[in-house]
Rosetta silent file (secondary structure, phi, psi, omega in degrees, C-alpha in Angstrom):
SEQUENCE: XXXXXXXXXXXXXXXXXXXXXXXXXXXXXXXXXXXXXXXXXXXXXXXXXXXXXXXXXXXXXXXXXXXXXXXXXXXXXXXXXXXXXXXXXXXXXXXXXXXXXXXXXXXXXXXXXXXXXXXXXXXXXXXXXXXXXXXXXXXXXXXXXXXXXXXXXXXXXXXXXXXXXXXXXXXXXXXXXXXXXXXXXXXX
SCORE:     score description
SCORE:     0.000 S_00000001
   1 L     0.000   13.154 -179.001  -11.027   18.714  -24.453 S_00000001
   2 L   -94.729  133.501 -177.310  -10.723   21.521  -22.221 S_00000001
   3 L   -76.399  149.488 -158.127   -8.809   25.222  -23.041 S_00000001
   4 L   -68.431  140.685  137.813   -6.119   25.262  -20.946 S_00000001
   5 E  -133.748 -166.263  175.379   -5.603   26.878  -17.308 S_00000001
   6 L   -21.187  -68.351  158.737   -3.768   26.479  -14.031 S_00000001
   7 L   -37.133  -54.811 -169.126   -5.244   22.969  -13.745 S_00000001
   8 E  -101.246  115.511  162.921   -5.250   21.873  -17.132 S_00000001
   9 L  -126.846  118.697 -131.864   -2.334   21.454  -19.332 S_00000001
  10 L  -154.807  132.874 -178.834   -3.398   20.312  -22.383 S_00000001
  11 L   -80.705  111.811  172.307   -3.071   20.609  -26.464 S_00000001
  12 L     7.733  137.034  162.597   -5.681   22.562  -27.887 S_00000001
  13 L   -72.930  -34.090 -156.319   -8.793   20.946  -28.599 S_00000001
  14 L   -77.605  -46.602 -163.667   -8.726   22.614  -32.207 S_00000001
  15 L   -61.956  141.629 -173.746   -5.327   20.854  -33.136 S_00000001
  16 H   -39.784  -69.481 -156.451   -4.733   19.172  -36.311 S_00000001
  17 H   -66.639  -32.920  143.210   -2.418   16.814  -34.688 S_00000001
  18 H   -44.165  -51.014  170.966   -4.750   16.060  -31.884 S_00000001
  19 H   -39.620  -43.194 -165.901   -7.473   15.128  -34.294 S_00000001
  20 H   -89.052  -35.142 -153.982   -5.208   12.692  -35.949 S_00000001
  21 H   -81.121  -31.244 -166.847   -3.367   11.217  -32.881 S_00000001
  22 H   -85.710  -35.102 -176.619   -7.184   10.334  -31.407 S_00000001
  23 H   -68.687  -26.085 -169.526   -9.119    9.223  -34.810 S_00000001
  24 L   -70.408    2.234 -166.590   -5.556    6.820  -34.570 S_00000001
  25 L  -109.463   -4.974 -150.456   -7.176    5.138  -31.492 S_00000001
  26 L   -72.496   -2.980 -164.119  -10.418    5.146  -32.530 S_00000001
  27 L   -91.221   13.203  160.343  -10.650    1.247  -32.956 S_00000001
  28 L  -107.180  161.898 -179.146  -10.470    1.386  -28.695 S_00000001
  29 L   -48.294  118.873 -169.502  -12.661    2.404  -26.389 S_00000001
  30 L  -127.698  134.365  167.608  -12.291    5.797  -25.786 S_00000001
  31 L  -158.490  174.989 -158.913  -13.762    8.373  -23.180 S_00000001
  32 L   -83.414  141.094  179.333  -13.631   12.022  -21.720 S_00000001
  33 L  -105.150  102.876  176.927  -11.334   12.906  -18.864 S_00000001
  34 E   -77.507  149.259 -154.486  -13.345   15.901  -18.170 S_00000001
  35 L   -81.310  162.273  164.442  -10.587   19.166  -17.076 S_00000001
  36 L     7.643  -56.721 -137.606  -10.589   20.478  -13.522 S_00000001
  37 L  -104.283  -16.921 -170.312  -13.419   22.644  -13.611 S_00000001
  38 L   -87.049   91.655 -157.245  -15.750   20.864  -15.128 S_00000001
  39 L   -93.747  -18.196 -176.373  -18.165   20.339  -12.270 S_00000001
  40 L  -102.923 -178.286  171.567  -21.601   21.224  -14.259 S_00000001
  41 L   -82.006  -22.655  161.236  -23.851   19.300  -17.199 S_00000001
  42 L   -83.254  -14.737  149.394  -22.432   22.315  -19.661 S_00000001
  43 H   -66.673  -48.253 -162.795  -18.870   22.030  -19.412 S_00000001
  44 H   -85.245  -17.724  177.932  -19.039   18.253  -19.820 S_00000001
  45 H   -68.023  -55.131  170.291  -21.417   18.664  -22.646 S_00000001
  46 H   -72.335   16.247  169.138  -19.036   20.644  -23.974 S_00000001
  47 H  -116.394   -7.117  167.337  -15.562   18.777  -23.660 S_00000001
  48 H  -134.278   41.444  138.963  -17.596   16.077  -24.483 S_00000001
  49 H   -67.300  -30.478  176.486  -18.997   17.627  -27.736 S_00000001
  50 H   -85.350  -75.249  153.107  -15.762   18.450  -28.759 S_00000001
  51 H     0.559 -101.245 -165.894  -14.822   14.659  -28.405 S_00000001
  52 H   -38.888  -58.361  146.143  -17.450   13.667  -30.112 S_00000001
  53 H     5.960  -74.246 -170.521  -16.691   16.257  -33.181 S_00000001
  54 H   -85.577   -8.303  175.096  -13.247   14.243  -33.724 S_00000001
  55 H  -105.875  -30.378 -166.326  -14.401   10.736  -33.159 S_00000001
  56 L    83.997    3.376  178.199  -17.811   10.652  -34.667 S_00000001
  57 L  -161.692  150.621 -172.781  -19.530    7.957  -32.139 S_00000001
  58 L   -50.594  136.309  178.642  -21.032    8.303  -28.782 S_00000001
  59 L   -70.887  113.367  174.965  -18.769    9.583  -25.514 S_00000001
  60 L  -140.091   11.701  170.042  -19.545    7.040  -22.996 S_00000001
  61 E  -118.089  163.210 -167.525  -16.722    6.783  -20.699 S_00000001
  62 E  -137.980  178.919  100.207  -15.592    9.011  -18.317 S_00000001
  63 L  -136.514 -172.664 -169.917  -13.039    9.624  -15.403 S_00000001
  64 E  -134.026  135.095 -175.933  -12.507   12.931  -13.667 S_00000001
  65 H   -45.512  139.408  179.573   -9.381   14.831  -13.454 S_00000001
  66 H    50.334   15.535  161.786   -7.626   14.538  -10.357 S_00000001
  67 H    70.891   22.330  157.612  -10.439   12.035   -9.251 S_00000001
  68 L   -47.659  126.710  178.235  -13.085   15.107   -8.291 S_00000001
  69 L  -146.595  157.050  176.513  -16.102   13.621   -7.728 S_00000001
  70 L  -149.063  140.627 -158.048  -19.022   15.231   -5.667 S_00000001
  71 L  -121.783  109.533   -5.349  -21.490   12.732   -4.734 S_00000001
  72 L   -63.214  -26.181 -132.664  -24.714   12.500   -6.247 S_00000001
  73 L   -68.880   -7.885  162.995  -24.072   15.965   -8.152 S_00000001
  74 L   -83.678  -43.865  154.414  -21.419   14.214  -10.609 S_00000001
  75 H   -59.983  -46.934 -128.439  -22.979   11.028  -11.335 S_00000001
  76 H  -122.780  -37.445  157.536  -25.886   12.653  -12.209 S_00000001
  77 H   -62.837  -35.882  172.887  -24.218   15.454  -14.860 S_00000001
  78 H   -49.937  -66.952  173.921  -22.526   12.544  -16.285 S_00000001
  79 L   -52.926   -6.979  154.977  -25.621   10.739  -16.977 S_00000001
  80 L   -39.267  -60.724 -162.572  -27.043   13.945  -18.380 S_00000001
  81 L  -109.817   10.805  150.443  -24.742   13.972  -20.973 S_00000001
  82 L    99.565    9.525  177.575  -25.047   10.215  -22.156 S_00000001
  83 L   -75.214  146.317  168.469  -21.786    9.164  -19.935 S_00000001
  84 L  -111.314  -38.735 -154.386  -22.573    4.790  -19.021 S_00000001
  85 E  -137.683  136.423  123.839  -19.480    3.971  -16.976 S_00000001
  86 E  -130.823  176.040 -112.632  -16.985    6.143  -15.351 S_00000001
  87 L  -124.507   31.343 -138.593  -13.938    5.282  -13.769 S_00000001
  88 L  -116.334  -44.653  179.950  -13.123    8.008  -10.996 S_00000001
  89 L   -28.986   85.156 -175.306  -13.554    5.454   -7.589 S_00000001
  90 L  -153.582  173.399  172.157   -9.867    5.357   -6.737 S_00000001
  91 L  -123.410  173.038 -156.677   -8.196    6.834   -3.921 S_00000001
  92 L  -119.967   -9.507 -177.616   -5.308    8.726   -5.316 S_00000001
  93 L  -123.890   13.161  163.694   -2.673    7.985   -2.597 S_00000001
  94 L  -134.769 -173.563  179.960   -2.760    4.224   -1.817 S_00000001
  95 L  -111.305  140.951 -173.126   -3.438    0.954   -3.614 S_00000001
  96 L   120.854  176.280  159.693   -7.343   -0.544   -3.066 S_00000001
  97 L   -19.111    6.173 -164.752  -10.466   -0.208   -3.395 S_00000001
  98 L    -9.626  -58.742  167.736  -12.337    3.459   -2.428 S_00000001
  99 L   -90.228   39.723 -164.105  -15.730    1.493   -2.518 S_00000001
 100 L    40.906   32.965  178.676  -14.142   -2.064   -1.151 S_00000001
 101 L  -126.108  173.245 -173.443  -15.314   -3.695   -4.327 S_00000001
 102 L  -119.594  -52.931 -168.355  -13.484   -4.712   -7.236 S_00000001
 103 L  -105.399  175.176 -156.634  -16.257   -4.916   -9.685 S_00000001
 104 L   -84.785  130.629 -165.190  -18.887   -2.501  -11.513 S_00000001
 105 E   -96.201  152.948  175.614  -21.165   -1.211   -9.223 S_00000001
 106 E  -119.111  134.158 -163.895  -24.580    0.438  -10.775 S_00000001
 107 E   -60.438  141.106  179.386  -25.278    3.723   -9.059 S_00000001
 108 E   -95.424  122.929  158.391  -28.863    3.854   -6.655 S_00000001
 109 L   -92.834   88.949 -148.493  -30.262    6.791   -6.913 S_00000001
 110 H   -70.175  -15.615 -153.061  -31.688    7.742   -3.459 S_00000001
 111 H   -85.456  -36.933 -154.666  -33.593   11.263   -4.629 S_00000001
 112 H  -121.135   10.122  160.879  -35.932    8.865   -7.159 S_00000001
 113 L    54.740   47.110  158.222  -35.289    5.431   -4.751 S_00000001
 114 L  -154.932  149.866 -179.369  -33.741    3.272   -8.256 S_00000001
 115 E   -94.240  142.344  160.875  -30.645    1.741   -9.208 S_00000001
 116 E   -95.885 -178.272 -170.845  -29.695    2.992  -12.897 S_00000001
 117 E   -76.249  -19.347 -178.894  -28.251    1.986  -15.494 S_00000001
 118 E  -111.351  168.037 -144.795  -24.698    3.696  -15.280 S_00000001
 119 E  -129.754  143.689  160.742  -22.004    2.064  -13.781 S_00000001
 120 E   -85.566  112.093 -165.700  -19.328    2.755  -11.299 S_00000001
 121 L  -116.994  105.312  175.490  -15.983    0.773  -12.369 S_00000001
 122 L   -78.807  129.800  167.193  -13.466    1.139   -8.853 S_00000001
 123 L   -79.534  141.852  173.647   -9.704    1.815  -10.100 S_00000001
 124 L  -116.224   -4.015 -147.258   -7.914    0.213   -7.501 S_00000001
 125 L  -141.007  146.881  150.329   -3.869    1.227   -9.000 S_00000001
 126 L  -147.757  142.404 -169.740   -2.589    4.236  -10.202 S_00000001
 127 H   -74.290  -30.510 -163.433    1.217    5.495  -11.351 S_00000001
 128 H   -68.504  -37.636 -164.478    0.394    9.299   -9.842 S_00000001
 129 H   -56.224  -41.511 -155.456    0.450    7.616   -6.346 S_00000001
 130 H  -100.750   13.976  150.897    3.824    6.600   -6.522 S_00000001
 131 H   -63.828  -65.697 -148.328    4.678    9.761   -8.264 S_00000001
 132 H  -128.538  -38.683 -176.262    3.296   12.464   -5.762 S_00000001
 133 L  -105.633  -40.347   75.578    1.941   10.583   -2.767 S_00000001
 134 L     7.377   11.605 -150.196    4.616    7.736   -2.519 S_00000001
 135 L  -100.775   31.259  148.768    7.842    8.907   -4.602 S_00000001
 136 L   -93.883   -5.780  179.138   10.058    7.126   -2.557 S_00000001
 137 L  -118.552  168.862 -170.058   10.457    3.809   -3.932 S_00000001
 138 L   -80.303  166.427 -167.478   11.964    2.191   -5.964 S_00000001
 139 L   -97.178   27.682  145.876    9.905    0.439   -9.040 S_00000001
 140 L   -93.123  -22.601  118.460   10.909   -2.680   -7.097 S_00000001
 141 L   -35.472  -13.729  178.564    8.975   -1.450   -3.996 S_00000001
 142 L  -113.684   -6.418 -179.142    6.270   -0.407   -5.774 S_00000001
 143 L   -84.159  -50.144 -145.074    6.193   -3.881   -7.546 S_00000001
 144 L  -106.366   25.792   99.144    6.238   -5.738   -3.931 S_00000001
 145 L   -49.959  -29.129 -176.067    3.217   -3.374   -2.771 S_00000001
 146 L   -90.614  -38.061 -172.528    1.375   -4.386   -5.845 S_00000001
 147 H   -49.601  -64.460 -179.088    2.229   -8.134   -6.126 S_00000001
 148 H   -76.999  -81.113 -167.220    0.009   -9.676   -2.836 S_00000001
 149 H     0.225  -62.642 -166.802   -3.011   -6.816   -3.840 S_00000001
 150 H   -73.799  -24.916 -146.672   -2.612   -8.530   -7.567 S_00000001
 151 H  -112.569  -22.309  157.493   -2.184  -11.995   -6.242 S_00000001
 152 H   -79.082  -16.824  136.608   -5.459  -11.439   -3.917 S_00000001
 153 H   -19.609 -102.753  159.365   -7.161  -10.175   -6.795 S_00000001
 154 H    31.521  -93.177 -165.125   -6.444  -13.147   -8.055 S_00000001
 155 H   -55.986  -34.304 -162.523   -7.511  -15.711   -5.678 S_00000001
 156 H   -78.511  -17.399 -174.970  -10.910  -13.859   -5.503 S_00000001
 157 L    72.370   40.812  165.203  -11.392  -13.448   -9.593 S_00000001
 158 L   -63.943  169.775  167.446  -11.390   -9.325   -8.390 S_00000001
 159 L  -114.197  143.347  179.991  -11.064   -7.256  -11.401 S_00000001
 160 L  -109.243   83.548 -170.134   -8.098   -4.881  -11.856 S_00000001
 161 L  -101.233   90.490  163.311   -8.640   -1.505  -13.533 S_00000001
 162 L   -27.605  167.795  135.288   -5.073    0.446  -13.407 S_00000001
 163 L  -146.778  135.042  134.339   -5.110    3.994  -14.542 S_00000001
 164 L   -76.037   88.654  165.890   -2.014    5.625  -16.426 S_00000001
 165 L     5.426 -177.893  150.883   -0.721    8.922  -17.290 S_00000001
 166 L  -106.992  -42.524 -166.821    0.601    9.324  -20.713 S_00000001
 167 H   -71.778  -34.869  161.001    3.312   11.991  -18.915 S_00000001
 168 H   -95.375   32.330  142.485    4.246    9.247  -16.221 S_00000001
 169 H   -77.062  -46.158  169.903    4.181    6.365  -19.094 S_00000001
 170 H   -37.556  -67.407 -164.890    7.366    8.625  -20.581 S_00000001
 171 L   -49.493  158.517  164.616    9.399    7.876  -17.269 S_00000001
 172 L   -64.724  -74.112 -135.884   11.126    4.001  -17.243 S_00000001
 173 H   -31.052  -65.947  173.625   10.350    3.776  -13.637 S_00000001
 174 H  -105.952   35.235  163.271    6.326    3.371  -15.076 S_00000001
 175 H   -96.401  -52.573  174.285    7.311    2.049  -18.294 S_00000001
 176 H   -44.538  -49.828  168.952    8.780   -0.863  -16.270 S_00000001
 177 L   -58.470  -61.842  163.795    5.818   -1.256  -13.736 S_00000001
 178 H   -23.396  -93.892 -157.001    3.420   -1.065  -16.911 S_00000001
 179 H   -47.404   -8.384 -124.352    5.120   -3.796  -18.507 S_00000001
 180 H  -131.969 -100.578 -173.271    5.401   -5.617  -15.060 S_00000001
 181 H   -14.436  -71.501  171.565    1.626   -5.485  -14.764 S_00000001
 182 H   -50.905   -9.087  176.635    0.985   -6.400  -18.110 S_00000001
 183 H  -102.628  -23.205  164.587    3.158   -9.934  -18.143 S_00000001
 184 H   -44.781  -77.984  164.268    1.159  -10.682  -14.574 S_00000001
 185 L   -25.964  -28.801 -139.493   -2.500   -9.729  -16.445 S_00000001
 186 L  -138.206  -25.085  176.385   -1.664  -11.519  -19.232 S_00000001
 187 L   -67.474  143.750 -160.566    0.325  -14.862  -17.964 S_00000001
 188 L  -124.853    0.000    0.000   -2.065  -17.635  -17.513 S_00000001
């Protein structure tokens, strides 16, 4: 929801075709990947005022491009602007855990000494590792790196929140891994 720069490459917020392709989602959960830059409570109000514009119901997920997070000073714009969960706890070049947890943590707030109300959800998986930090294997290597992670998961009842590209979702390599995930996740 951001105008484009260096960072961001991205179809107009204004477009028709955006407008349409997002209202087609609307019956899922949907929430702002706020661009690069947007490090204050007025850029994310505004990318996620523009959001809101084309959906019509409250923004209330988040993660942040290229996993920037600044710690409290992010959590705390989010919650500003009416974000509840977001989804940025990942490390961007291995598979786990950033806070060693699996499940949604609710942020403490040491300046005012209370835990709130919005929630920390750790990504533990991402396609970009094995893009940019890892883009040496094969998607059968990146399957036998995921498999005991998923199968300790598992044993423990961890929770598993991937995240995907749309731009690496295009490639087979993590159209294959996708689908690979999804018959694990979903096999009982």
């Amino acid at each position: 929801m951001s105008d484009e720069d260096k960072h961001d490459s991205n179809v107009s917020p204004n477009s028709t075709l955006l407008y349409f392709q997002i209202n087609a989602l609307s019956n899922f959960q949907i929430g702002i990947h706020p661009s690069y830059n947007t490090t204050t409570f007025e850029k994310i109000k505004i990318e996620t005022t523009r959001l809101f514009q084309i959906l019509d119901k409250p923004i209330t997920l988040s993660r942040q491009h290229f996993l920037r997070f600044k710690f409290p000073e992010t959590i705390l714009n989010l919650m500003q602007n009416n974000i509840e969960i977001d989804y940025t706890l990942a490390y961007p070049d291995v598979i786990g855990f950033r806070a060693g947890y699996s499940r949604e943590i609710n942020f403490f707030d040491l300046t005012k000494n209370i835990t709130t109300k919005f929630t920390l959800q750790p990504s533990s998986l991402m396609d970009a590792t094995f893009e940019y930090y890892q883009n040496n294997l094969t998607n059968d290597e990146i399957l036998d790196k995921f498999l005991p992670f998923f199968y300790l998961l598992k044993k423990i009842n961890g929770k598993l929140v991937p995240i995907f590209h749309n731009d690496l979702l295009a490639i087979d390599k993590y159209q294959q891994f996708f689908k690979s995930i999804n018959q694990l996740a979903t096999h009982k």
